[in-house]
N, C-alpha and C positions, 0 to 999 in steps of 0.2 A: 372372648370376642373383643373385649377391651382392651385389650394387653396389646391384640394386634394390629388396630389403631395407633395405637400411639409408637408401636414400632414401626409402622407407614409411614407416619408424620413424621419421626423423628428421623426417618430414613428419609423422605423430604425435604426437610429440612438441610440435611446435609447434603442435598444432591444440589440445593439451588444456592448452597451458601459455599459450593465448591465450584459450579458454573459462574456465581460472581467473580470470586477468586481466578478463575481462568479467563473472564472478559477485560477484568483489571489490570490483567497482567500481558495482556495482548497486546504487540504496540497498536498505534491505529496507521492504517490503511496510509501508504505513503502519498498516492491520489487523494487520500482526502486532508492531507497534510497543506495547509495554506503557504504560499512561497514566503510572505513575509513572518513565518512562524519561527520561534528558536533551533526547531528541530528541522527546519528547511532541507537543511544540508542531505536529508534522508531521502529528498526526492531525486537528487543528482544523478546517481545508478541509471534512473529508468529515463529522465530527460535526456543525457548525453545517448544511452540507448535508443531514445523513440516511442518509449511505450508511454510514457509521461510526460503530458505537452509543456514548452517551456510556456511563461506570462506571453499573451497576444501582443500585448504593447510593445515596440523596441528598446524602450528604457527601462520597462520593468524587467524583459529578458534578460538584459544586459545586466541589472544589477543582482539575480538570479545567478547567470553564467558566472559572475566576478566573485560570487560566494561561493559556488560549487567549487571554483578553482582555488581559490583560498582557504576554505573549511572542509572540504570534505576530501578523506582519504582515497585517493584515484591510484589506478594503476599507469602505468607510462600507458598505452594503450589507450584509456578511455581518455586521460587528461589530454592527450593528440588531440582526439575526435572534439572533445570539449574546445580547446582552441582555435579550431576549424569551425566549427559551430559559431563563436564566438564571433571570427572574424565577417561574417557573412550578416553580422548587425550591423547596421549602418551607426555610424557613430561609437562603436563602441571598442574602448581600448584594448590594449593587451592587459593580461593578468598580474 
């Protein structure tokens, strides 16, 4: 009875020391990804798309859009739509 104790536990053990491993290695959630963050550029996808709101502000928009167009890999397609997006900030330049 004891043997199969501690083959639970230790079967436990490995179960949540593998579920760490998989939470660690997950990126995190591009929504929950803050705009002024290093990894910013990862929200760009879903903003020029729609499903990821840009900054409410127009100047934090705008220095958002001028990062996305600058750091993040676009296809000709979404960097259009980014552009167009872009130019619909008041005040804010081209890329």
């Amino acid at each position: 009875m004891r043997g199969s104790y501690r083959r639970i536990s230790r079967s436990l053990l490995l179960i949540g020391a593998a579920l760490i491993v998989m939470a660690a290695s997950t990126p995190a959630s591009e929504v929950a990804i803050r705009w002024d963050a290093k990894n910013a550029y990862r929200k760009c996808d879903g903003a020029i798309d729609g499903s990821i709101a840009w900054p409410s502000e127009p100047k934090t928009a705008c220095v958002a859009m001028l990062m996305c167009a600058n750091e993040s890999p676009l296809s000709a397609e979404r960097y259009q739509r980014l552009i167009e997006q872009i130019r619909r900030v008041p005040g804010c330049g081209e890329p």
